[in-house]
N, C-alpha and C positions, 0 to 999 in steps of 0.2 A: 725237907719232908722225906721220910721212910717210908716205901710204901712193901709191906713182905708179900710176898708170896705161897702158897700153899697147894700142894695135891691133894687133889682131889680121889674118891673110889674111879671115877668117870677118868682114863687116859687122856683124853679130849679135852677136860677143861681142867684148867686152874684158876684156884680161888687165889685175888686181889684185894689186901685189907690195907686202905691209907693210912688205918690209924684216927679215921674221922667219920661221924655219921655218915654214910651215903642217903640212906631213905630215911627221915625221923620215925614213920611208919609205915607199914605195909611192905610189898615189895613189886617189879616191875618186871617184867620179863621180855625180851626183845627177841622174838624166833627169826627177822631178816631184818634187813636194812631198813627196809622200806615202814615197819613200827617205830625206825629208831627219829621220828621229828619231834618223838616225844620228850626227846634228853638230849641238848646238845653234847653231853658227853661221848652217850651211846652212836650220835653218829661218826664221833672222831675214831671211838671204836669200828665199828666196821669200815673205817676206811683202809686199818692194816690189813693187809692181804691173808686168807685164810681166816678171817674171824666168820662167825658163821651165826652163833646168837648169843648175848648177854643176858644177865640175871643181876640184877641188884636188889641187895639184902639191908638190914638194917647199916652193917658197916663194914660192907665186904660185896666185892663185885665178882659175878665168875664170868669167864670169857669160852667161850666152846669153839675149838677149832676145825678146821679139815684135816685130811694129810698133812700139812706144811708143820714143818718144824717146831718147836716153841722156842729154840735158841733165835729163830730166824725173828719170831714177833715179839717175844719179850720187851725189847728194849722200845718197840713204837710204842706199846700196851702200856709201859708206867711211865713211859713222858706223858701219853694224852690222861693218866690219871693225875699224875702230877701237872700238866698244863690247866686241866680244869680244875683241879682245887686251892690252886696257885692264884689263878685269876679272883676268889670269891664268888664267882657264878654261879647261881645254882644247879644243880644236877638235870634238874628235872624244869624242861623248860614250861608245864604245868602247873608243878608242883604237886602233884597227886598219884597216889599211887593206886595199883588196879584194883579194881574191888572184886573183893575175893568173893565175895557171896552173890555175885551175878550169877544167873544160871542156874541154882542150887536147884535138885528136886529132889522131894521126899512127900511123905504123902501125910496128913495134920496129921490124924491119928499115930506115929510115927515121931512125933517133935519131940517128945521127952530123950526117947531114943537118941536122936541124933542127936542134941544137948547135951547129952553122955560122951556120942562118937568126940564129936566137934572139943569139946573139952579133955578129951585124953589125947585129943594132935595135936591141941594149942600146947599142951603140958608138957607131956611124954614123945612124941615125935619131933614136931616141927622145931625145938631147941635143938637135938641129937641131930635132925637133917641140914641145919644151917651151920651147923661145924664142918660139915662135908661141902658147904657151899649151893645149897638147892633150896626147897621147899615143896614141903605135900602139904596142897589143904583139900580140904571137902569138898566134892561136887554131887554126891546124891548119897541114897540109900532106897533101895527098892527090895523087896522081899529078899530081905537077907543078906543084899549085897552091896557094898561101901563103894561107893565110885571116887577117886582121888584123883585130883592133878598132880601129875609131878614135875616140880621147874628146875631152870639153875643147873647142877649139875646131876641132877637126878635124871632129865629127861636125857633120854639114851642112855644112859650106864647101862654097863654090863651086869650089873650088881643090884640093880634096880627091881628085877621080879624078885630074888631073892627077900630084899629086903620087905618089900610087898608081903611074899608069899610066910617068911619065916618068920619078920618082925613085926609088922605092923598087924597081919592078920592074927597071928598069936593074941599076942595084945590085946584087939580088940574083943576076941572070942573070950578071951578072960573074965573081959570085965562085962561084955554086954554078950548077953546068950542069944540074943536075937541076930549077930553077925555070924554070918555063917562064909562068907569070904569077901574078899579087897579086891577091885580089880582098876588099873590105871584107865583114866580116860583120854 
């Protein structure tokens, strides 16, 4: 088994691609150890020292570190990829991935709107942000303002209001004139 490796915009993480489905769908995001009973993968990840939170994506994992090296974790980080898909086991000791529309607010009068937002991040972002190894989905709309989570390798980048502020808010103003700005939740 091959598993490449990739950088990320984020210094911090680097995207892990086995080569093999990781999520069939959705995606799962693990901010500390203490989320990660949800995958026995995720917790053989955080046992390498300096791992700090996981993202798994359709077929590519990102790992977010501390200070510590990446020369230092590399080699723990693709054995426990390679131990866990080696074994057959599934990823996800559930089997389910988060749901992304928990939480959502927006106000009815407002649904057409955000059918518009929600359809131009499934399209137009969220493909472009899982090359980089993260994802932004929808978490509101309220007079005028896009609320987005950002995971994976997007939460904490450096590059992240940027992209917020230059690409995504763009974007959205383009096409829906009722978006008047994006702000991360």
């Amino acid at each position: 088994m091959f598993i490449q490796t990739e950088a990320t915009p984020n210094p911090a993480t680097l995207k892990f691609l086995p080569g093999r489905v990781v999520l069939p769908e959705g995606t799962y995001d693990f901010r500390s150890s203490a989320d990660a009973a949800a995958s026995p993968l995720a917790e053989k990840l955080f046992q390498v020292p300096g791992v700090v939170a996981i993202f798994f994506g359709h077929d590519f994992i990102t790992v977010t570190k501390d200070d510590t090296d990446w020369q230092h974790m590399k080699p723990a980080i693709l054995g426990a990829i390679m131990e866990q898909f080696m074994s057959g086991q599934p990823v996800m000791a559930t089997g389910q991935a988060e749901d992304l529309e928990d939480g959502e607010f927006f106000e009815k009068a407002d649904e057409d709107t955000v059918n518009v937002i929600k359809d131009l991040l499934e399209t137009r972002v969220r493909p472009a942000v899982a090359q980089d190894g993260g994802d932004i989905t929808f978490k509101g709309f309220k007079q005028g303002v896009v609320y987005l989570s950002m995971r994976g390798a997007c939460a904490g980048c450096p590059s992240s209001t940027a992209t917020l502020q230059h690409g995504i808010q763009n974007l959205l103003k383009h096409f829906v004139p009722e978006v008047q700005e994006v702000r991360p939740i």
